[in-house]
C-alpha positions in Angstrom: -46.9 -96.7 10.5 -47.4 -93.7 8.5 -47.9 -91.2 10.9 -45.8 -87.6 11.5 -45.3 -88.6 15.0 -43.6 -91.8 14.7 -41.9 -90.4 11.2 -40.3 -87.7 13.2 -38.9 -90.1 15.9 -37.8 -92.5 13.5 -35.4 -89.4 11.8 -34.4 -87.7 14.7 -33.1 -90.6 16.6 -31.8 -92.4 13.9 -28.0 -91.7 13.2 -27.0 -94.4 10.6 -28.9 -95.9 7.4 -28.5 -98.5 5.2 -29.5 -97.5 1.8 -30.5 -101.2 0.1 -30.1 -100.1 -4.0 -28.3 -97.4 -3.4 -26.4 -96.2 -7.0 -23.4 -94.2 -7.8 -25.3 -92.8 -10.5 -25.6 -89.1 -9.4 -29.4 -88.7 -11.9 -30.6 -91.9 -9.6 -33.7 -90.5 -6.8 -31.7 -93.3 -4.2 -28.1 -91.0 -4.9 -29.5 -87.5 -4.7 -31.8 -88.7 -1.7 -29.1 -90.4 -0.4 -26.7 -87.3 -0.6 -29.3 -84.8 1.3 -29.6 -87.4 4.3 -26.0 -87.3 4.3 -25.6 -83.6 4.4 -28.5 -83.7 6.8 -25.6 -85.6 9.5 -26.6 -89.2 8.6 -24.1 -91.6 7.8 -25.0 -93.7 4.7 -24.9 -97.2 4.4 -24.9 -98.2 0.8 -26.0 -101.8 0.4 -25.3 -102.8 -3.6 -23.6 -105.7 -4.8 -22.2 -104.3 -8.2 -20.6 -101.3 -6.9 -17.4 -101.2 -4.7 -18.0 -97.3 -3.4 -20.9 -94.7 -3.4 -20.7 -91.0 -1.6 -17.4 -91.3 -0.2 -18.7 -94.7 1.7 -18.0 -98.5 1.0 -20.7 -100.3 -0.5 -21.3 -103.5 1.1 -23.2 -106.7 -0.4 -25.8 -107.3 1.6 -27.1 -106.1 5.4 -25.7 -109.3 7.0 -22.0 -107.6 5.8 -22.2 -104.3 7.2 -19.8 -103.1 9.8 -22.5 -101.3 12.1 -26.3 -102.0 12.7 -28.1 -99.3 10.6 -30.8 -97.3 12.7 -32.9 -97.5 9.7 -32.9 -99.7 6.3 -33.8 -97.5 3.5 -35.1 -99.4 0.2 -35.0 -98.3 -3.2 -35.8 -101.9 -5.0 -39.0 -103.3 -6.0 -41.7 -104.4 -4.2 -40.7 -108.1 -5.0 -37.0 -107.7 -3.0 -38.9 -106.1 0.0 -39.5 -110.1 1.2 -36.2 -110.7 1.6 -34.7 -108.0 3.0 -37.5 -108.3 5.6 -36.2 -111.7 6.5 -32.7 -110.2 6.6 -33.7 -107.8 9.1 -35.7 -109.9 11.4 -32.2 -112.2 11.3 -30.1 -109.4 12.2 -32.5 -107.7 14.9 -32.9 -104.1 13.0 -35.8 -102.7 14.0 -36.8 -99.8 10.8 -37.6 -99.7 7.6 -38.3 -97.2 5.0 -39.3 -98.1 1.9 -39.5 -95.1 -0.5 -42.1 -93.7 -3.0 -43.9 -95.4 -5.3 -42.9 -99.0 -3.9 -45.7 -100.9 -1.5 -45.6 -104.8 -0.4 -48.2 -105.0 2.6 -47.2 -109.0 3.0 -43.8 -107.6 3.3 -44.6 -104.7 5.6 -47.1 -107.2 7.9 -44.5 -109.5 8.3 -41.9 -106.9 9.3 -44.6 -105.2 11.6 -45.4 -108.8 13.1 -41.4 -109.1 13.8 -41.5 -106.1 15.6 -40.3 -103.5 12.7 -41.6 -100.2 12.6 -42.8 -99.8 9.0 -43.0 -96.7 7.1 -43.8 -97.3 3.2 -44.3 -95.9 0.0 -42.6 -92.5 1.3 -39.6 -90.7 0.4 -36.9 -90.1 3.5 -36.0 -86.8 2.1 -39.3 -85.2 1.5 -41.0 -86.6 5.0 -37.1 -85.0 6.5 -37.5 -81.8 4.6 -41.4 -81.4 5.7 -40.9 -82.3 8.9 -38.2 -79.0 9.5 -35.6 -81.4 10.4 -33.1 -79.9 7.6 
C-alpha cells in the first residue's frame, strides 16, 4: 500500500506513533524524523530498549509496554526485525505500519497485510508528510 491516497489517510488520521529504533542520537535519520513528526502535532512513541528517554518522551521496551495503542508503528530496524514486530502487532491489534527508506521485507509486509495491517514500506514518514502538504 504505496499509494498517495491511503498515505495521506494514514497521516492525517493518525495522532500517535510508535517509533521502533528510535535513538537519542540527534545525527540519527529515526531522531531528526522523529522530531519533525513531532513538531508536525504527533506524539512520539519511542520503542528502544537501551535508552530510558528520547525527545522529551519515555522510551519504552517493546510495543506490548506502551501506555497507549500507537495509530501507526514506525520502523527504523532492519529488514530481519520487521518479522517480529509484525507478530507484535497482530498480538496487540494495531493496524499500521511504516517501515522507512531503504528497508523492505515483502514476507514481513504479506503477513502484516494478510493480518489486516495496512502496509506502507520502504518510505520515509517525513518526506511522504512533507510532499503530501501536510506540514
Amino acid at each position: 500500500m504505496n499509494d498517495a491516497i491511503a498515505i495521506r489517510n494514514m497521516l492525517t488520521t493518525a495522532k500517535t506513533i510508535a517509533v521502533v529504533g528510535l535513538s537519542d542520537n540527534p545525527a540519527r535519520t529515526s531522531y531528526s524524523v522523529s522530531r519533525y513528526m513531532q513538531n508536525a502535532g504527533y506524539r512520539i512513541l519511542p520503542v528502544n530498549p537501551t535508552i530510558q528517554s528520547v525527545l522529551g518522551e519515555q522510551a519504552y521496551a517493546s510495543l506490548t509496554d506502551l501506555p497507549v495503542k500507537p495509530d501507526i508503528v514506525n520502523v527504523f530496524r532492519l529488514p530481519k526485525a520487521i518479522p517480529p514486530i509484525v507478530d507484535e502487532m497482530i498480538a496487540l491489534g494495531l493496524k499500521q505500519l511504516w517501515v522507512q527508506l531503504g528497508i523492505r521485507n515483502e514476507e514481513a509486509a504479506r503477513r502484516a497485510e494478510e493480518a489486516g495491517i495496512e502496509v506502507v514500506m520502504d518510505r520515509c514518514i517525513m518526506i511522504d508528510h512533507s510532499r503530501l502538504g501536510l506540514g
